[in-house]
Structure formats: structure tokens, C-alpha cells
N, C-alpha and C positions, 0 to 999 in steps of 0.2 A: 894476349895480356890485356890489351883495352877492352876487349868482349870482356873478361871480368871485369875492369874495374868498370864498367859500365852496368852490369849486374847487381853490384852493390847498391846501387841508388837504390832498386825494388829492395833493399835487404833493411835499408833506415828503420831506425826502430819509431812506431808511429806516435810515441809521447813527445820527439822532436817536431812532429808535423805540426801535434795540438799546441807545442809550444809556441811556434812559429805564428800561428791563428790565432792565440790568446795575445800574445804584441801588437799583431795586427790591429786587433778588436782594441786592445786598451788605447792606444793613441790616440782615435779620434772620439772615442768616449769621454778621453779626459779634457783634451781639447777641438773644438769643432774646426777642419782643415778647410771648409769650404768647398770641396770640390765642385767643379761645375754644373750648374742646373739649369740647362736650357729648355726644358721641356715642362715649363710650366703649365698645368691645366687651366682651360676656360672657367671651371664651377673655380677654382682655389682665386683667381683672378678677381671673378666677378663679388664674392666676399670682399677682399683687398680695396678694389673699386668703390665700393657701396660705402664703406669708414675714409675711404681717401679726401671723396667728392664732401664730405660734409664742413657745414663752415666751424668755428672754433665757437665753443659753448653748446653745439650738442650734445642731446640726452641719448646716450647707446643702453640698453639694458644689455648683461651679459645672464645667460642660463645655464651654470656651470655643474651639468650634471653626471658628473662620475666619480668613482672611488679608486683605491689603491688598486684594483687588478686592473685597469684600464689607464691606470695614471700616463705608461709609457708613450702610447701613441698620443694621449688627449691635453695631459699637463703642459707640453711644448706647448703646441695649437693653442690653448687658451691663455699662456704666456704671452704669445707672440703677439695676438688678438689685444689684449690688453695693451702692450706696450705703443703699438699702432694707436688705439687711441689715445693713450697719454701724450703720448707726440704730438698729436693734432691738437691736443688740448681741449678733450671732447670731455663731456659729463659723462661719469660712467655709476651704473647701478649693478648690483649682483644678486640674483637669485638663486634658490638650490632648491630642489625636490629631492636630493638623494640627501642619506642623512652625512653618508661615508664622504661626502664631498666639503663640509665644512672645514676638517683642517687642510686640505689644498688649497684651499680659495685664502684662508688664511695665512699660509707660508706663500702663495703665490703674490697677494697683495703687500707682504712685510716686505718683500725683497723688491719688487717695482715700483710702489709707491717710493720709495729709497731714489732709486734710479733715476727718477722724474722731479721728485721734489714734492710728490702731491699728497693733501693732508685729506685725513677722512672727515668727511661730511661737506667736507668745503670743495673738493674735485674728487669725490668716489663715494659709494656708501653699499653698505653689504647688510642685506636684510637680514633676518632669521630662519634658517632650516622652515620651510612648510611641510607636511603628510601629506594634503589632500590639493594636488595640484589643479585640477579640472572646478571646486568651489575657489583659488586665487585666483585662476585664471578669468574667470567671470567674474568676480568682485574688482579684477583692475581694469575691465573694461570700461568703470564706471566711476572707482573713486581710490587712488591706490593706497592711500592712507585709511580706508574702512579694513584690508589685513595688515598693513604693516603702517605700524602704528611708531612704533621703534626698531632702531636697527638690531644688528645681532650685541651689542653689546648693553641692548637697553633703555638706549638713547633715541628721547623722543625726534621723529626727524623731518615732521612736519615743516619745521623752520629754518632747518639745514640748509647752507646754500647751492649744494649741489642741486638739491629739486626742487628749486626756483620756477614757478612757473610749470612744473610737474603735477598734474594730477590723474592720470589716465594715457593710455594708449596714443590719444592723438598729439599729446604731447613728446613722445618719442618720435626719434627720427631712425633708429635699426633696433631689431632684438637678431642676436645672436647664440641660439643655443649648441654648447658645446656637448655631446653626451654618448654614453656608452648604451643609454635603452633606447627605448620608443617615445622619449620625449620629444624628440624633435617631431615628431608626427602631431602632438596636441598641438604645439605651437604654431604650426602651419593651420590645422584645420580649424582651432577656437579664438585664433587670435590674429595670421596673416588674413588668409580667407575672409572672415567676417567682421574683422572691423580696419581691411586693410592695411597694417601698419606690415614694411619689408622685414621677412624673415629668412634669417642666413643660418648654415648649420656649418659643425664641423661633429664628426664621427669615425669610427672604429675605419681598419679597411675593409673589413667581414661585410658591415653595413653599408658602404659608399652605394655600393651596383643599386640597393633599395630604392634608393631617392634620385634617379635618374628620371624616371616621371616626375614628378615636383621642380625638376629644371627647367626639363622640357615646358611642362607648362607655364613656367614662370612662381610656380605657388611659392620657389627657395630659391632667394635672389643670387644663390649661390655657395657652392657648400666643399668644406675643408676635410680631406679622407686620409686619415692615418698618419701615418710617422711621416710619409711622402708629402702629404700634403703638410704638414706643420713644416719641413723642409722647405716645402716651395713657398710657403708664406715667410718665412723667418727670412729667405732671398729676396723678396719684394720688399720689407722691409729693413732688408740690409744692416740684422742683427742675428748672425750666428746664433744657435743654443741646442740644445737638445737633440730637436729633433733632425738637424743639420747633422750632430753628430754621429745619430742611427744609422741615417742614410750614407753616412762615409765610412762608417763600420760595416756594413751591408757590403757595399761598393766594393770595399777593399778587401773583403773577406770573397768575392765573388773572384772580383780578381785575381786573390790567389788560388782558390779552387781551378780559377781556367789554364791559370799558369804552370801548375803541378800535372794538370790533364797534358797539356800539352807537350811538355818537358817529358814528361810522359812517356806519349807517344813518339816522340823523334827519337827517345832513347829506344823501343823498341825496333822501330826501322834502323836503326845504326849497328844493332846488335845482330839484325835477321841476317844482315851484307858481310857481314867483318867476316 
């Protein structure tokens, strides 16, 4: 009699399994649980490190280079990056070379600026979409108002108080690009490299393994990889979001896959004896 009802269990019809997975999955999507993250990475730290150490009224450029099919892993991570400096109450500038990237940077700055208090042009400023990234990059090694002349909405920004005292590379103190191509590759080689200034990335996790030489050498002061890593940043800075929420959706969906395996198997052993 228990040998059947013990049989049953393999008999569950599997739309109750998907159900059970899809609850799982909804709860910490809707809200971030937290669960524990002790196993922060060196590259995600030394990012974190490089915006912590700076004094307040630093100039950060952010390179916010991705679109909606990469939004999942990169949208947190360049969330979390922003909010860090607004905290610090760091100047922050925004650039883009992808075109699909301007309405993210725009939903991401209406909802943080909000959160901080902070007004555009006077503590942020967000340039205009460029095409031909390799002729800005060399035009701001020099003079950054010869491409951007005005922001994205038009406005001359010359006398803006954010970029005070801004006119070129050696006037920033990090560029951080966040991106789904090979962007992060110019920025190291036409603009860390060669006119020194520290360059940090964050990227896909497809693309983390790539830029392991560039750690190594020191050429990426440090670089943020995937939904994990926007997790492990949002921990350091001790504001759940997004990407906290993946990783407890992940988490807990793993855990009930082991949980099922397991239950599983003791139900077979109990069945083989009876």
C-alpha cells in the first residue's frame, strides 16, 4: 500500500512542477530577497573600490553602451554604478555609441536622479547618441566640447555646472564603460592606454572570460560580469535591485531542481525495499 502511494509522486502531472517554478521565479522577481552573497569577486570589487576612494565633486564619465536584448544583465550593473556615485556625490557624464541605448539611459536617469535628488546639468549630464566612436574618442582627448557641444536635449553645456573645470580626459577621475560589444576594448586601448586616464568595464557573462588579460595587466581597473556581477555590486552597495533579484530567482529555482532530484531519489530507494 505505501509502495503505491509512494509511486504516485512519479505519476504528478508536470504542469504542477512548472507551476511550482513559475512561484518560485515570481517572488524574488517582484521583490529582491537578498539572499546571501559572500563570494564577491576581485574584478566586481576593484570597480566598487575605484568610485568609493574618490573625493566628492568628482568627474566619473559613464559609457552606457547597450540595447534592449542585453538590457537584463547590463540595465542593473549600470543602475547600481550610477546610484554609487550619486551617493558619493560624484559628477557624473553620460555617453552612448549604441543608438538602442538612449531610451535606457533615459528611464534609468528619470528614476535615480528622483532617488538622490540630483538635477541635470547641475550634478549629471547626458550627451547625445555619437555613430563614429574612434573620431569622439580622439576629439576628447583634447577638447570635449569640439563633439559635444550640447547635451541630448540641445542644451548648450559648456557652462553647465556639472563640467566645471571639465574639458578633456585629464580632467576626469574613472570612465566606466558598461556594454554589450567591443566597446569596452576602444576604451582601454585609445583612451586608458594612451592618455592614461582609469578604465573600468562591466559586460555580458558570455564576454567576462575576454577581458581577463586586461586585469591582469592592470589596462581595466576592474570589471562588472553579468547578472552576478550587477548582484555582487548592488551587495556592496547595499541597494537591492534587479540584478539581486536574478540571482535569487536562479538560486531558488536551482534549489528546487535539487530538491525534486533528491526527493527523488530517496523515493526510489524506499520503493526498491518496501
Amino acid at each position: 500500500m505505501l509502495k503505491e502511494q509512494l509511486q504516485k509522486f512519479f505519476k504528478i502531472d508536470r504542469r504542477w512542477i512548472f507551476l511550482l517554478l513559475a512561484v518560485t521565479l515570481f517572488v524574488p522577481i517582484m521583490k529582491p530577497l537578498g539572499l546571501p552573497n559572500k563570494t564577491i569577486s576581485p574584478a566586481t570589487k576593484r570597480v566598487y573600490e575605484n568610485l568609493e576612494k574618490l573625493p566628492a565633486g568628482s568627474f566619473v564619465l559613464f559609457s552606457l553602451d547597450y540595447d534592449p536584448s542585453t538590457r537584463p544583465e547590463l540595465h542593473p550593473m549600470a543602475t547600481a554604478l550610477v546610484r554609487h556615485a550619486f551617493s558619493r556625490n560624484l559628477k557624473v557624464g553620460v555617453v552612448t555609441y549604441i543608438a538602442g541605448s538612449t531610451g535606457l539611459i533615459e528611464e534609468l536617469f528619470a528614476k535615480v536622479s528622483r532617488e538622490y535628488n540630483k538635477v541635470d546639468g547641475q550634478d549629471y549630464v547626458i550627451f547625445p547618441y555619437q555613430p563614429n566612436i574612434l573620431a569622439v574618442l580622439t576629439q576628447m582627448s583634447s577638447d570635449l566640447y569640439g563633439i559635444y557641444s550640447k547635451d541630448r536635449n540641445g542644451t548648450p553645456v559648456r557652462d553647465m555646472p556639472v563640467l566645471k573645470g571639465i574639458k578633456s580626459y585629464k580632467d576626469m577621475s574613472v570612465i566606466v564603460c558598461v556594454t554589450g560589444t567591443a566597446i569596452l576594448d576602444y576604451w582601454v586601448a585609445y583612451v586608458g592606454d594612451k592618455y592614461r586616464v582609469p578604465v573600468a568595464g562591466g559586460v555580458t557573462a558570455i564576454s567576462q572570460p575576454g577581458y581577463g588579460p586586461y586585469l591582469q595587466t592592470n589596462q581595466l581597473k576592474g570589471l562588472i560580469g553579468g547578472m552576478k556581477g550587477a548582484a555582487e555590486y548592488e551587495s556592496l552597495i547595499k541597494q537591492p535591485g534587479k540584478g539581486t533579484s536574478g540571482i535569487d530567482a536562479l538560486n531558488l529555482a536551482h534549489l528546487l531542481v535539487l530538491a525534486l532530484i533528491f526527493t527523488s531519489n530517496i523515493l526510489l530507494i524506499l520503493i526498491r525495499y518496501l
